[in-house]
N, C-alpha and C positions, 0 to 999 in steps of 0.2 A: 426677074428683070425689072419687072414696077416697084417692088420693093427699092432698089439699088437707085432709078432713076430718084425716086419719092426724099429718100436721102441724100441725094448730089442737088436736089431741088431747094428742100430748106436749107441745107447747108450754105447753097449759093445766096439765100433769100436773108439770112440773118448778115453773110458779109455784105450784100450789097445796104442792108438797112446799118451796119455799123461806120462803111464807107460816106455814105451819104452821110451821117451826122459827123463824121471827121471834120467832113467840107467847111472852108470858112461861108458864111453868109453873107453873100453881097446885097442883097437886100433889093436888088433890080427892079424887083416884080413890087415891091411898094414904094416905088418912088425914094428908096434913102440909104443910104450906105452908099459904098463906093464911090471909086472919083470917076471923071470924064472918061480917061482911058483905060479904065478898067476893063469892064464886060462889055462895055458900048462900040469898042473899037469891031472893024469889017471880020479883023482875022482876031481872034482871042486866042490867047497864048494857052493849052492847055499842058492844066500840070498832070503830075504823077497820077492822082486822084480823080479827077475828072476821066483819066484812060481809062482805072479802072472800075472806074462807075460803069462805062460804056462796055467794058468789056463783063461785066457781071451781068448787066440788065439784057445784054445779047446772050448770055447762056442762063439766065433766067426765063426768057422766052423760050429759046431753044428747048429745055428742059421741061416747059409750061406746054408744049405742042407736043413733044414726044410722049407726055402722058396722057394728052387728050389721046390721040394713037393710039396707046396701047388699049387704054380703057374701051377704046371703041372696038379692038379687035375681042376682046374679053365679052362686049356686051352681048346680051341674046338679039338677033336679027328680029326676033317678032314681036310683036304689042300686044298686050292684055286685051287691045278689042281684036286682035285676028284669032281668038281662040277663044271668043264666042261664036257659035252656032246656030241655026235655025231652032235645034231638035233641043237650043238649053229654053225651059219656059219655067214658069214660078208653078211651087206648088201649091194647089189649092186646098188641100187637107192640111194647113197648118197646126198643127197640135200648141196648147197654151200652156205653155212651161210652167211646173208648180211646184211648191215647195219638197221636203218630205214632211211635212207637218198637213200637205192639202192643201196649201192656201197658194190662188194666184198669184203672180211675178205680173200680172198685164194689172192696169189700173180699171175700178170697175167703171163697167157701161154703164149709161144715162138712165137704164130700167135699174138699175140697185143704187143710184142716188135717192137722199132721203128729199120728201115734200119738200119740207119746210125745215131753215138749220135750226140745231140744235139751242135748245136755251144753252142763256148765261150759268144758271144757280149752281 
């Protein structure tokens, strides 16, 4: 079912982005284009294209809520911190990971640093 909505989602998502750039540019929103009664009028004349702007971006929504829905019924009810526990404590016999060759993975401690660095020669 979330598969099928996920598909009627982008579907609807590329016509509404195709529709949208159909639209002529009135240019409202920066002061140019358009005459007086264009877009400025009380009641603006809506065409073909403008319905179905409105009518995609409403089942784009539509289709944006029913997948939040699902996903939420899908999700697990409980949180990574409700399933810790008192009885979880760190162990204190850490073992220090080592090669197969013997050699430490940890970087050595301040007692096997040398005095003094090394010469240049």
């Amino acid at each position: 079912m979330e598969n099928v909505v996920l598909v009627v989602h982008l579907i609807i998502a590329l016509c509404l982005i195709g529709i949208v750039l159909l639209q002529r540019s009135e240019g409202g929103g920066l002061g140019m284009g358009g005459g007086a009664g264009d877009a400025m009028s009380a009641r603006g004349a809506a065409s073909a294209l403008s319905k179905m702007t409105w009518i995609l971006a409403i089942a784009f929504i539509i289709t944006s809520l029913t997948l939040t829905v699902l996903a939420r019924k899908e999700a697990n009810v409980s949180s990574v911190v409700d399933n810790i526990t008192a009885t979880d404590t760190v162990d204190d016999t850490v073992t220090t990971p080592v090669l197969p060759s013997g050699e430490s993975l940890l970087p050595p401690s301040a007692t096997d640093a040398p005095v003094a660095p090394p010469s240049v020669d």
